[in-house]
C-alpha positions in Angstrom: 14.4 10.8 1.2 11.4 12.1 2.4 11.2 15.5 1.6 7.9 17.7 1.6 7.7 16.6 -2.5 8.2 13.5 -1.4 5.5 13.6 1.6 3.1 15.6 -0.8 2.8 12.9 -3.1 2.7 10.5 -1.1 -0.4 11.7 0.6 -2.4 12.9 -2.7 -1.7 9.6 -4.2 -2.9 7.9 -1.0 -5.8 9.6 -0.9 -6.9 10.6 -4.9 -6.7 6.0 -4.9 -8.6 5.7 -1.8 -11.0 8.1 -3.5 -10.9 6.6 -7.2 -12.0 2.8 -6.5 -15.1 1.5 -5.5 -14.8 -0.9 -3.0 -16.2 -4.6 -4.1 -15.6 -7.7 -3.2 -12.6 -9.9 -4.0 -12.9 -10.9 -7.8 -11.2 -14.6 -7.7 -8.2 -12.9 -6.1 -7.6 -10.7 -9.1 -5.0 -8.4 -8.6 -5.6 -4.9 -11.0 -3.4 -1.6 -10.6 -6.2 0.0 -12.6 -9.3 -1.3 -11.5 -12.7 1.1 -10.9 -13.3 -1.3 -8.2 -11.8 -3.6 -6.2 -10.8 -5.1 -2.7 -7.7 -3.8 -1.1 -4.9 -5.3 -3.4 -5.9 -3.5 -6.2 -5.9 -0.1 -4.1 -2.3 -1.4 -2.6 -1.2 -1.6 -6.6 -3.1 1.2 -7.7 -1.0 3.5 -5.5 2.1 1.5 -6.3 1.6 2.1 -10.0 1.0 6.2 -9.2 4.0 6.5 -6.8 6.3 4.5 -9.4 5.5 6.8 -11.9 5.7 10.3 -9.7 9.2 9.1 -9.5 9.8 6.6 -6.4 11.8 3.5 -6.7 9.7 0.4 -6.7 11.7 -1.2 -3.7 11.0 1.3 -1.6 6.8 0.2 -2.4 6.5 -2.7 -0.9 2.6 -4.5 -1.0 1.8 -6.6 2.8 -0.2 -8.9 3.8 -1.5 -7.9 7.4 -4.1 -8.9 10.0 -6.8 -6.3 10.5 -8.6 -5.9 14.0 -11.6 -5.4 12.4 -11.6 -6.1 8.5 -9.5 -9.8 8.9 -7.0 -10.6 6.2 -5.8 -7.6 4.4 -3.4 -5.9 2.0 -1.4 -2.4 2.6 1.7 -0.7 0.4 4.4 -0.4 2.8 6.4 3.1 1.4 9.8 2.7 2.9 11.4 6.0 4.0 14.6 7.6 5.6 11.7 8.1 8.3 10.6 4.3 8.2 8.3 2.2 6.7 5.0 4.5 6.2 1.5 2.3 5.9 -0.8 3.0 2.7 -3.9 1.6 3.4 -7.4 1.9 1.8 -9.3 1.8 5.1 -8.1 5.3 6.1 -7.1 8.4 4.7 -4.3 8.7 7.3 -0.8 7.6 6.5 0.7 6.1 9.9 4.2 4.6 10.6 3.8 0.7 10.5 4.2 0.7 14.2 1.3 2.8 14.7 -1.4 1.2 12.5 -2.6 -1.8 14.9 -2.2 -4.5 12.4 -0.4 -7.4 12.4 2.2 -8.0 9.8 2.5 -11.2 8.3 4.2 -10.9 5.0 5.4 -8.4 2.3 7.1 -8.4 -1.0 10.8 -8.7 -0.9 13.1 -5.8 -1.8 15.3 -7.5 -4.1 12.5 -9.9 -5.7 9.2 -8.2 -5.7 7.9 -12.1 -7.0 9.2 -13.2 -3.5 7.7 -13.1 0.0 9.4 -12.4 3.2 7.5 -13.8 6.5 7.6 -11.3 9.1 
């Protein structure tokens, strides 16, 4: 449920992530939930790791694989909410319903199998 604790977190961890790692280019495609710097998987599993251990489940934070407008390939945290699926992403600040970010969804971890991906 996505009460104002719930919301509040969501938004500091969001944002304190966003804040926390320098942006660099892809290492070899080396995913890192504690990286200084990285490319946007390792901000998608950065804020993964904070929300997991402010208390939400870890199906409900769910990485994607989307198609940016502008940036190409890229990776968000999907934080799925009695108030729908709510976009984490390291290019902005804001925290938008998936329907409202303007990217194209292609895949995301699976609920049940976090190893698995479902095509969307």
């Amino acid at each position: 449920m996505l009460d104002a604790s719930a919301a509040s977190a969501l938004s500091a961890i969001n944002l304190s992530v966003n804040r926390s790692i320098k942006p660099a280019a892809d290492r070899g495609d080396v995913w890192s939930a504690y990286a200084q710097s990285g490319d946007c998987e390792d901000y998608a599993l950065a804020k993964r790791q904070a929300l997991i251990a402010a208390g939400w489940a870890p199906s409900h934070l769910l990485i994607a694989v989307v198609e940016d407008p502008l940036a190409g390939l890229h990776a968000v945290l999907i934080a799925r909410t009695d108030r729908g699926d709510l976009i984490l992403d390291n290019l902005t600040d804001q925290i938008l319903p998936w329907a409202e970010t303007g990217l194209t969804f292609i895949s995301r971890q699976s609920e049940k199998l976090p190893a698995m991906w479902v095509k969307l």
